[in-house]
C-alpha positions in Angstrom: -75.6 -150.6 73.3 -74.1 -148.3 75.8 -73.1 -148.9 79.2 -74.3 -147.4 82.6 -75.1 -147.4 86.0 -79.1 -146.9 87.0 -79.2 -143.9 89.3 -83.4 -143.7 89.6 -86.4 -145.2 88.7 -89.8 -143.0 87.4 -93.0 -144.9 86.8 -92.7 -144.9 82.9 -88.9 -145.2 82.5 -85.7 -145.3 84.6 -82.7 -142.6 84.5 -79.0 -144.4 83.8 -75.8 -142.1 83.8 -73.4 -143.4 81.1 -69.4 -143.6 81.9 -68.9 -139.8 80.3 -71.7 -138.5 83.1 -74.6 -138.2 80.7 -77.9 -139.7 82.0 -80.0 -141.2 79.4 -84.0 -142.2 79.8 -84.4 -145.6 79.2 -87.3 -148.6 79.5 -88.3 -149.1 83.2 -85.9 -151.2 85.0 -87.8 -151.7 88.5 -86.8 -155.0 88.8 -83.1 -153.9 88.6 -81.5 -152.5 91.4 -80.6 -148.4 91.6 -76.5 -148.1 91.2 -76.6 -151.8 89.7 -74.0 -151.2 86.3 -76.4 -152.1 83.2 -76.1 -152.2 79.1 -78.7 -150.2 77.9 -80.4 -148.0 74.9 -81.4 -144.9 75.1 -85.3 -144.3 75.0 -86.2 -142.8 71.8 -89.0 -140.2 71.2 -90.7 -139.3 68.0 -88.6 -135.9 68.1 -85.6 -137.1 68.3 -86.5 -138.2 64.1 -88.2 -135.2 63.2 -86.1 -132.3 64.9 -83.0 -133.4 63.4 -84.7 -132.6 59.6 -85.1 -129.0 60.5 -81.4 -127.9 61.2 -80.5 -124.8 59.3 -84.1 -124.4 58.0 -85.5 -121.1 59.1 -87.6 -120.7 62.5 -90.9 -120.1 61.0 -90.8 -122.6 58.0 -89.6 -125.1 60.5 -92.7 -124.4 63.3 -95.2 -125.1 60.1 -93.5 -127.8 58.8 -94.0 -129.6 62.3 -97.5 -128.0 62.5 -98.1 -129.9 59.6 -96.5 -133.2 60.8 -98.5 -133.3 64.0 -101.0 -132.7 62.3 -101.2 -135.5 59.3 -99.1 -138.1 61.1 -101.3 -141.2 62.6 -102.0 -140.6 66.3 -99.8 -143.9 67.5 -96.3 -142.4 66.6 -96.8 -140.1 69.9 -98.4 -142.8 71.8 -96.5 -143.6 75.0 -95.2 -147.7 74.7 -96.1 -148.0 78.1 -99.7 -147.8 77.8 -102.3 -149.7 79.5 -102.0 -153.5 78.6 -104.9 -155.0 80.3 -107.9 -153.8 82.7 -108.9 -156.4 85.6 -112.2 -155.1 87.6 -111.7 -156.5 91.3 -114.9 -156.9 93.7 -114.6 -157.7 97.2 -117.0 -155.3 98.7 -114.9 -151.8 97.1 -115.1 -152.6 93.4 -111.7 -151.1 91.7 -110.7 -151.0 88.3 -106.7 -151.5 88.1 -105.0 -150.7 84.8 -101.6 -152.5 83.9 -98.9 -152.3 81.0 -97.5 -155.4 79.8 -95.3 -156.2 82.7 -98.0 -156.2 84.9 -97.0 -152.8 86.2 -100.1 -150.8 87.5 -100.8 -147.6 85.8 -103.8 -146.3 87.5 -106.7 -147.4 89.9 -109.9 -146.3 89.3 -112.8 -145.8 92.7 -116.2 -147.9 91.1 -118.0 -146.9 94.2 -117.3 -144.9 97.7 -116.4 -148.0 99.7 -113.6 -148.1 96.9 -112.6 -144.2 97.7 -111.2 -144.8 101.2 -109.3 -147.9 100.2 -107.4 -146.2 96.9 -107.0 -143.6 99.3 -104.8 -145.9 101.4 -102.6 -147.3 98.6 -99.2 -146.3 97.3 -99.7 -148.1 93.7 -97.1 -146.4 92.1 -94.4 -148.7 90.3 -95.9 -151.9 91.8 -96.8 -154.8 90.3 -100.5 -155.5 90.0 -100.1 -158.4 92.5 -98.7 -156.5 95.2 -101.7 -154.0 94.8 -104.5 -156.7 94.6 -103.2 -158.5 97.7 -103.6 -154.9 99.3 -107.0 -154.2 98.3 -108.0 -157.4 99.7 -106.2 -156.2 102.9 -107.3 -153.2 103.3 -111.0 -154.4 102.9 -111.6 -157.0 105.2 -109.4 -154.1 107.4 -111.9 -151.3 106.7 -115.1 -152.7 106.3 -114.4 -156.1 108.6 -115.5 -158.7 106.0 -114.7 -162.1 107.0 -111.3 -163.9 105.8 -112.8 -166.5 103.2 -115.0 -163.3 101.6 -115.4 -164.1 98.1 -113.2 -162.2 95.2 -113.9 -161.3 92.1 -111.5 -160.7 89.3 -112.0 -160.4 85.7 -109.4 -159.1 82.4 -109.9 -157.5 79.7 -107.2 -157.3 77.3 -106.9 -153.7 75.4 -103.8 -155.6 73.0 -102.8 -158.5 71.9 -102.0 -160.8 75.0 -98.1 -161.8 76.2 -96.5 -164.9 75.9 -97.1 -164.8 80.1 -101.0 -164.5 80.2 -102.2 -162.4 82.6 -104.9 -164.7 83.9 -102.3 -167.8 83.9 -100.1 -165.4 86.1 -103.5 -164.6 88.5 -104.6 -167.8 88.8 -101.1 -169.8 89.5 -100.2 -166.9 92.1 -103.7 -166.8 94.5 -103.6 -170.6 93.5 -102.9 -173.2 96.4 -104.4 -172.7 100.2 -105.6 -169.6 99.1 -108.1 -168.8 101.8 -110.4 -166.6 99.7 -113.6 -167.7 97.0 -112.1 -166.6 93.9 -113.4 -166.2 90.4 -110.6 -164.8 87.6 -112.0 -164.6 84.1 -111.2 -163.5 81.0 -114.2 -160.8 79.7 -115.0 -159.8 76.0 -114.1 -156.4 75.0 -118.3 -155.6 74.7 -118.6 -156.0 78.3 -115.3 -153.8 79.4 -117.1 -151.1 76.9 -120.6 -151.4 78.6 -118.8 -151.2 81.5 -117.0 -148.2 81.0 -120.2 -146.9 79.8 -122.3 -147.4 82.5 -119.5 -146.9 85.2 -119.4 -150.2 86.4 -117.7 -152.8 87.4 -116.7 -155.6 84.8 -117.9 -158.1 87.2 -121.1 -156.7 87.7 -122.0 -156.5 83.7 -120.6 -159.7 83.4 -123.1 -161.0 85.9 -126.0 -159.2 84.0 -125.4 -161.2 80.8 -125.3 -164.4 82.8 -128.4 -163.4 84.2 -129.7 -163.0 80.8 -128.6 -166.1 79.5 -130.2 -167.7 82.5 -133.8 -166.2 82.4 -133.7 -167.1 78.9 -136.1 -163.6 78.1 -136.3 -164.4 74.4 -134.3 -166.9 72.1 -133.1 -163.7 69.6 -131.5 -161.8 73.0 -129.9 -165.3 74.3 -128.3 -165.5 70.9 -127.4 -161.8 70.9 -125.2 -162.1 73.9 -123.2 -165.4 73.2 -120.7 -163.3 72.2 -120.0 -161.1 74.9 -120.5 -163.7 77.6 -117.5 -164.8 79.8 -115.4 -168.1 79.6 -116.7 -169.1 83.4 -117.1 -173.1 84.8 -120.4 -173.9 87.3 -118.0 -172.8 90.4 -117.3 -169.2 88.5 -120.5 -168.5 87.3 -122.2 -169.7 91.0 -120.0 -167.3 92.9 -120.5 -164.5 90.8 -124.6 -165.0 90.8 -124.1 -165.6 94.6 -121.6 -162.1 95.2 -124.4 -160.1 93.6 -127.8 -161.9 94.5 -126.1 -161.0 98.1 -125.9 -157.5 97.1 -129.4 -157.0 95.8 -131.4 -158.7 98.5 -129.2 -156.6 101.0 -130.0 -153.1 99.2 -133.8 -154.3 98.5 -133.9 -154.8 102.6 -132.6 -151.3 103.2 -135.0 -149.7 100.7 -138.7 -151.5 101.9 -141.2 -149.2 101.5 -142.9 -147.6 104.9 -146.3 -148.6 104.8 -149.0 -145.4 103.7 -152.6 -145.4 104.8 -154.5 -145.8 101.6 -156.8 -142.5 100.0 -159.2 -145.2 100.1 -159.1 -146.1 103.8 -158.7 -142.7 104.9 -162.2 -141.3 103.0 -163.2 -144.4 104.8 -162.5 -142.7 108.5 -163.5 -139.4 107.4 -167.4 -140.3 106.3 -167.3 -142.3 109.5 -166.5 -139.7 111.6 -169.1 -137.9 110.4 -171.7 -139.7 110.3 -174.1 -139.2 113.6 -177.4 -138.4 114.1 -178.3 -135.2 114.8 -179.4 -136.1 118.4 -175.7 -137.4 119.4 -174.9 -135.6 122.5 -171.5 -133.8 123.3 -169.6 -136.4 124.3 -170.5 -138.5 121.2 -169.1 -135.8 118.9 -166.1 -136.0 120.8 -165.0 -139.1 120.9 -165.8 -139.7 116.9 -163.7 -136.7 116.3 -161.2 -138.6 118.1 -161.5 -141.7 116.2 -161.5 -139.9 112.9 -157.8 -138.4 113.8 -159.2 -134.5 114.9 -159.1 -132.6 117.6 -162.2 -131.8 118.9 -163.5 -128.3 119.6 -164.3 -128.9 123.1 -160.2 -129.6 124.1 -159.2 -127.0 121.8 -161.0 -124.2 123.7 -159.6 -125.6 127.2 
């Protein structure tokens, strides 16, 4: 272990100068503060083993040997260690997928929908935690689209490894825990659902609630059993405010998509025979007036 003194912090790693001057990459160390005098170990990479074979070897037997290692070795030695951790989908009104590593560090935020555009749009995510960044997107939607305080939230995880001693939900639920003035569901969802998610671009939440619905209409026993599996870990509260938060939505897009009423084929050969149909003795004004009725201009006011 060396020792050093942090001089900056990047979003994957933090940059400490040793006592000789040298500055050395090491593991992120946001939570320690910039010229705050630290032991430390270098971050490694894979090259730093495999460059060190070739010394002395000549230049073009050295470029094919490493051809050939990049190209045999398993694709996890050149993985970064800070990859994502855990996806949560959150649905207020925006619905935003936030990637995390394992310190709860957001990675990247993903726009479900265009509501969601102008609030990622407003957020400096980089080197947050994920708590700072929810607590924003909550913010900045009632802010934008003036939702009430006590709208309802939805959160749910999916875990891409193994989870940490500190589980992520534990965390969620024990920090918007209390007088917390908002509806919220956090769950835990099954790796099929982040998957058909991904697939179908949509939010977590929102497939989640499409198995529940499933389960709950009970189509067939074969597809109830089917889906056991990938259904989520929710009590009555949880699974009422998530049927609630999108039985909202659908009755509010069914309102702005009802059908303008159209005049049947049916109805309207209907008006045309009976516009037509006089006797041949109808006088002038007759004719009119039916041509009227059966939506034409008659020839009279067409010549004045």
């Amino acid at each position: 272990m060396k020792k050093g003194i942090i001089v900056e912090h990047k979003k994957r790693y933090s940059i400490v100068m040793d006592r000789q001057g040298l500055f050395h990459k090491v593991r992120p160390l946001q939570k320690e503060e910039i010229g705050m005098e630290i032991q430390f170990k270098s971050k490694s990479y894979i090259w730093d083993h495999i460059l060190p074979l070739f010394r002395g070897v000549p230049f073009k037997i050295a470029t094919m040997a490493i051809i050939c290692v990049l190209l045999l070795s398993p694709i996890y030695l050149w993985v970064s260690k800070e990859d994502v951790y855990a996806v949560v989908s959150i649905d207020i009104n925006p619905s935003i997928n936030v990637s995390i590593d394992q310190n709860f560090q957001v990675l990247k935020l993903e726009a479900l929908n265009e509501d969601a555009k102008q609030v990622v749009s407003q957020i400096n995510w980089q080197n947050k935690s994920f708590f700072i960044v929810s607590e924003k997107i909550i913010e900045l939607s009632q802010n934008t689209f003036e939702l009430s305080n006590d709208s309802p939230v939805l959160m749910a995880i999916s875990y891409l490894h193994q989870k940490n001693e500190k589980n992520m939900m534990d965390e969620l639920n024990q920090y918007y825990g209390g007088e917390n003035q908002h509806e919220m569901a956090i769950y835990e969802v099954k790796e099929a659902i982040r998957n058909e998610a991904q697939k179908e671009q949509k939010s977590m939440n929102e497939v989640a609630a499409q198995e529940l619905e499933k389960e709950a209409t009970a189509i067939s026993t074969s597809s109830v059993e089917e889906n056991e599996e990938s259904l989520p870990d929710l009590d009555e509260e949880e699974e009422e405010l998530i049927h609630n938060f999108y039985q909202d939505h659908l009755e509010e897009d069914e309102d702005d998509s009802d059908p303008v009423p159209v005049e049947s084929e049916k109805s309207k050969e209907t008006n045309d025979s009976v516009a037509t149909l006089l006797p041949p003795q109808a006088n002038d004004q007759a004719r009119e007036n039916n041509a009227i009725k059966g939506g034409r201009t008659p020839r009279s006011l067409v010549l004045q």
